[in-house]
N, C-alpha and C positions, 0 to 999 in steps of 0.2 A: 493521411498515412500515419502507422504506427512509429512513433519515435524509437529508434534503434537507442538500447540502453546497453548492449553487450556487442563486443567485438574483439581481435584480436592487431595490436600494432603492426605495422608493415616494420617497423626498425624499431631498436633497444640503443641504448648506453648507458654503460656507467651501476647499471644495477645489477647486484648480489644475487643472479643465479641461486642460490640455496636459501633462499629468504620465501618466505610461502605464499606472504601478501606484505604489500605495503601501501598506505593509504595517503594520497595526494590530493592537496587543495590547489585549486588551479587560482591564478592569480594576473591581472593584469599587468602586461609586462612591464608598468610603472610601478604598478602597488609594491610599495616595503615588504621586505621578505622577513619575517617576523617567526617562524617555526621552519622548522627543519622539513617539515611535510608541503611544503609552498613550492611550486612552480608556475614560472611565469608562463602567459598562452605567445607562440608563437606563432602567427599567421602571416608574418613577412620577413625579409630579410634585418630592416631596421628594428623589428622587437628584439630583436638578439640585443643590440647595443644600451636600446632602453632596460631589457632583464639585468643588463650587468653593472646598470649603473643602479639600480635598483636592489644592486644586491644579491641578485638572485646564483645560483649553482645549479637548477635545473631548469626544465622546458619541456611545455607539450605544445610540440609542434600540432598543428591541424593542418590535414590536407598535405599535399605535394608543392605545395610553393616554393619553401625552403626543403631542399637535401640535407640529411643528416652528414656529408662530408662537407656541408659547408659551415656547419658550426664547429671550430677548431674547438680541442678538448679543456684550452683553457676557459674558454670563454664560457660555455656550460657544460660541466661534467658530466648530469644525468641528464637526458635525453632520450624522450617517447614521443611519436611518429605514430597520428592516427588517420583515419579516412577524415575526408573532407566532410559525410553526412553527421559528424560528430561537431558540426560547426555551431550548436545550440549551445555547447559548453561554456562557460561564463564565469566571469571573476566570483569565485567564493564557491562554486561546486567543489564537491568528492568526488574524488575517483579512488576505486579497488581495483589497484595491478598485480598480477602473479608474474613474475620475472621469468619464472622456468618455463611458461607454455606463451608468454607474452599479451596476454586472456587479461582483460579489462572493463571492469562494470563502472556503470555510473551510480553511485551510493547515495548522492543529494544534490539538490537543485538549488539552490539558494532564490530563483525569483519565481520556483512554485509552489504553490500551495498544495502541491499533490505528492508529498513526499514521505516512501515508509521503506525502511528498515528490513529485510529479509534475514529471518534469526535461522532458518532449517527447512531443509526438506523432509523432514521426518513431522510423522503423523500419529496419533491412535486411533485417527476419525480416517475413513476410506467415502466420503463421499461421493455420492452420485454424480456430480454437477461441479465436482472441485478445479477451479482454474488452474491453478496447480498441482497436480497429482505430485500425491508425495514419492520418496524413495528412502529406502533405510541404507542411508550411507550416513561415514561417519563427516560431521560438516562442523564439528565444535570450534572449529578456527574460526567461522565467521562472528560466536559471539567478542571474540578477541579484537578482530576485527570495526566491530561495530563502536566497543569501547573505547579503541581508538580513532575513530572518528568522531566521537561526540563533543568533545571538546573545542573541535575544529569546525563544529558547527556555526553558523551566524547566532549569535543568542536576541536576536531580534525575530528569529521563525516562529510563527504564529501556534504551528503545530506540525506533527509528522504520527508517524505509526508504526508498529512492529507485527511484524506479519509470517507469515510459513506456508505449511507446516503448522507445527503448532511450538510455539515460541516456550510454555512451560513446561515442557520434556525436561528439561533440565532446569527448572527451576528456580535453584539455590545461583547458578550462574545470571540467569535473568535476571532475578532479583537485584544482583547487583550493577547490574549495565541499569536498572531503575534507578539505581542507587545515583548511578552518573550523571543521568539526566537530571533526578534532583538537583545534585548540585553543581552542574556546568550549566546549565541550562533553565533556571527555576519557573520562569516565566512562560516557556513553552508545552502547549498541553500534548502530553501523549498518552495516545490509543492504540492499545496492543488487542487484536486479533486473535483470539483464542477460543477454543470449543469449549472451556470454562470446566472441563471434568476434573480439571488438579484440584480447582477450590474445594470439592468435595473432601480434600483433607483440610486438618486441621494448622498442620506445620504451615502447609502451602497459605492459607488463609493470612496467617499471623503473619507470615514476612512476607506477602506483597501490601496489608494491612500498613506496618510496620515502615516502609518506606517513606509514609508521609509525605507522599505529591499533593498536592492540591490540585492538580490538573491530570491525574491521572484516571484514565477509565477502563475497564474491558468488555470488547465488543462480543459479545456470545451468543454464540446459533441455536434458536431453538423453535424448531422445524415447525411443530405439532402441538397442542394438547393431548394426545395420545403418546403414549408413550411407543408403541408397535410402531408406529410412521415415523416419527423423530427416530428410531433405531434404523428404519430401513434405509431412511437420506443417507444418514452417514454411515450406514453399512458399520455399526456397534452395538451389540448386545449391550445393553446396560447402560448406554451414553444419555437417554433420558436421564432417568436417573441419578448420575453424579453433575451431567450440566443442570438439572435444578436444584441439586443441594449444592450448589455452589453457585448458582444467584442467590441462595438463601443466606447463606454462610459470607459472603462480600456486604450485602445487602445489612446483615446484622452487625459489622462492623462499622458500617457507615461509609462503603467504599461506592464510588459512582459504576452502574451498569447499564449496558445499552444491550439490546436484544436485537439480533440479525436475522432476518428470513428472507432467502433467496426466492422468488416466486417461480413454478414452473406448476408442470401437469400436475405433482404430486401436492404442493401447497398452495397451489393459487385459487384450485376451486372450494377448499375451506379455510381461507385465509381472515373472513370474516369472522367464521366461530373461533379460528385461533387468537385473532384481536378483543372479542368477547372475552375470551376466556383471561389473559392477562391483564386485561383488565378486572375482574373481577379479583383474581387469583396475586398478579403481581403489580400493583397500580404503584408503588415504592420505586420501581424501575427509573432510571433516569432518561430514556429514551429508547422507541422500538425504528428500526428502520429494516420500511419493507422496501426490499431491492430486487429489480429487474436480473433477469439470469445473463449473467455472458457466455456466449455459447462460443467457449472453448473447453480444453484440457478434460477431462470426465464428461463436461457434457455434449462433447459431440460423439464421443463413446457412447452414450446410451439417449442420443436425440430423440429414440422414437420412444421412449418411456418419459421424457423431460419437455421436449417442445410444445409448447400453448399457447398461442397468439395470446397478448395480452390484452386483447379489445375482452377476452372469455371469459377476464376474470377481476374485469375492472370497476362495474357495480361490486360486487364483494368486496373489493379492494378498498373502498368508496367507503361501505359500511363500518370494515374492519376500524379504518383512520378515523371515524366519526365516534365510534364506541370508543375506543381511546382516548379523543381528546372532550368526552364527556364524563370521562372517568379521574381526568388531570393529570392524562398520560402524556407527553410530547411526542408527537411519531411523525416520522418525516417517510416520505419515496424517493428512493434513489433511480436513476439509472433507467429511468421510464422516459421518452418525451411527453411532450405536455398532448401531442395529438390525441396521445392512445391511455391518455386519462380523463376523468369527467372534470369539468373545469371545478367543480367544488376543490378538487384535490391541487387544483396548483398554487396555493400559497404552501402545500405540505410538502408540493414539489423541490427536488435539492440538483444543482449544476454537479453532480459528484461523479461521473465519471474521471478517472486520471487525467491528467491530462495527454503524455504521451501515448494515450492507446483510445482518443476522444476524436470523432469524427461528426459526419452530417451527410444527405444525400443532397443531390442536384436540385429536388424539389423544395429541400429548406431554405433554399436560396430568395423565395420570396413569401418567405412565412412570415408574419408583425410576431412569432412564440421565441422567432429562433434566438436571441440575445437573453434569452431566459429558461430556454430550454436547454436539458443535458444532452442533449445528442445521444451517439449510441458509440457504441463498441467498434473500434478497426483492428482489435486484436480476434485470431481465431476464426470463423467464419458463421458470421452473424446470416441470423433471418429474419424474415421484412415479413413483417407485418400487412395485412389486408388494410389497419388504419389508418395506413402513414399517407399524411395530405398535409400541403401549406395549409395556414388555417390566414382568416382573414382578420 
């Protein structure tokens, strides 16, 4: 099942109606309450007593166990009251609450490794196949948001991501949420998600440049060696174009880049001449990762233009990953299982599905792949493959 990340409180206390967002670190009802953003988890009657010896002033209740009339107002002021399926919630997770509609995202996980950052639903890229369809609304509270959660982060996460939309719409504000993670966070690498057409300026180049992460990368879609197909995925005139002057333009900086291609009907059956090609054209790249389509959001809008069993295009797939790493390109596959690739490909194979939207069928159940295969998608409504067999 797909891990529920959004939901609405059944009860409030204690918070500022007129306040837009505020960002809470949930916290074992023992753990020291050390920030002003710490509340302790409440799942019984006795954490109340431990939150207050603890120091604590709020509380996220899980589940119906405890009634919000039975925590008196001195003992914890704020008080938020969620479903019981929110019971994966854990000491050191974010959470983003809106007080006025009582609307609550989960912003970070603290013990997964599948954790990213959502900067906007705005887009310049309209792709075909997009998980997320964008929207032009205005959403610039969430980079505020996000800044103030980065602090509050564990600085032991190995990594996380910033995703959209497209994250450099605005820029000069991203830049400095980079800015944050440099230095709250030094040690942790992050990958920002982007269609990579801003780099094509030169201001945008110099101050993501300029940040001086050591760990920082961005991941950029680039469909085609054609420039006509790379326009039609993402439905933009001219997006070829500026996303490869702006691999060029990072690249000449000395900034790390990794190159996305989603596989479907449209890339999968020249997927090989397109690994040809960057290799020949951009071997400098830090990494290509070719990844299996999730077939939600845009792509089930246009299934019957996007759908391709990937048994059809997995020799090519085979080629493309060999020309690469004969080139001294590193390129990994995402988001494929190991049935429905030829076994050369499974050391390139990657466990990268999310986790909360990462499943398996009934038949994996006696496969010797499945503790090393990624599984597939439970987000949206996936389609099975002719391939799919335990393997022995």
């Amino acid at each position: 099942m797909t891990l529920p990340l959004r939901g609405v409180a059944s009860e409030a206390r204690g918070f500022d109606i007129t306040q837009l967002w505020k960002v809470i670190r949930v916290r074992d009802a023992c753990a020291p309450r050390d920030s002003d953003s710490d509340f302790a988890i409440i799942k019984e009657a006795e954490d109340i007593e431990k939150a207050i010896v603890a120091g604590h002033s709020g509380g996220l209740v899980i589940g119906s166990t405890v009634e919000l009339s039975s925590i008196g107002s001195n003992a914890l002021r704020d008080v938020l009251i969620v479903p019981e399926n929110y019971g994966y919630i854990g000491d050191g997770d974010l959470i983003g609450y809106e007080p006025s509609s009582r609307k609550f995202r989960t912003l970070y996980r603290k013990r997964s490794n599948h954790n990213s950052f959502f900067v906007t639903e705005r887009c310049d890229n309209f792709c075909l196949m997009c998980s997320q369809p964008p929207r032009q609304v205005n959403d610039s509270w969430m980079l505020d948001e996000i800044n103030a959660a980065l602090p509050l982060v564990d600085p032991t996460t190995q990594a996380f991501s910033f995703t959209g939309g497209e994250p450099l719409l605005d820029w000069e504000r991203f830049v400095g949420v980079l800015m944050t993670c440099r230095d709250v966070l030094p040690d942790t690498a992050v990958h920002v998600l982007t269609n990579g057409r801003a780099f094509s300026r030169n201001e945008v180049v110099a101050a993501w440049a300029g940040v001086s992460h050591p760990k920082l990368m961005a991941g950029i879609p680039l469909y085609s060696s054609v420039d006509q197909v790379h326009d039609y995925v993402v439905q933009a005139k001219g997006a070829y174009d500026e996303t490869l002057l702006g691999v060029l333009k990072l690249k000449d900086r000395g900034q790390r880049v990794e190159l996305r291609i989603v596989l479907h009907a449209i890339t999968g059956p020249h997927i090989a001449d397109t690994c040809r090609w960057i290799a020949r054209n951009l071997p400098f790249v830090d990494h290509v990762a070719l990844m299996g389509m999730e077939h939600t959001g845009f792509a089930l809008a246009n299934e019957q233009r996007l759908w391709i069993d990937p048994l059809d295009y997995a020799s090519g797939l085979a080629d493309g990953v060999f020309a690469l790493h004969k080139a001294g390109v590193r390129a990994s596959v995402y988001n494929l299982p190991r049935c429905l690739i030829p076994r050369p490909l499974w050391p390139s194979a990657v466990q990268s599905i999310s986790d909360w939207k990462n499943g398996f069928l009934p038949e994996c159940e006696q496969c010797s792949e499945r503790p090393r295969c990624s599984g597939f998608f439970t987000s949206g409504k996936p389609r099975r493959s002719r391939g799919i067999t335990p393997l022995a």
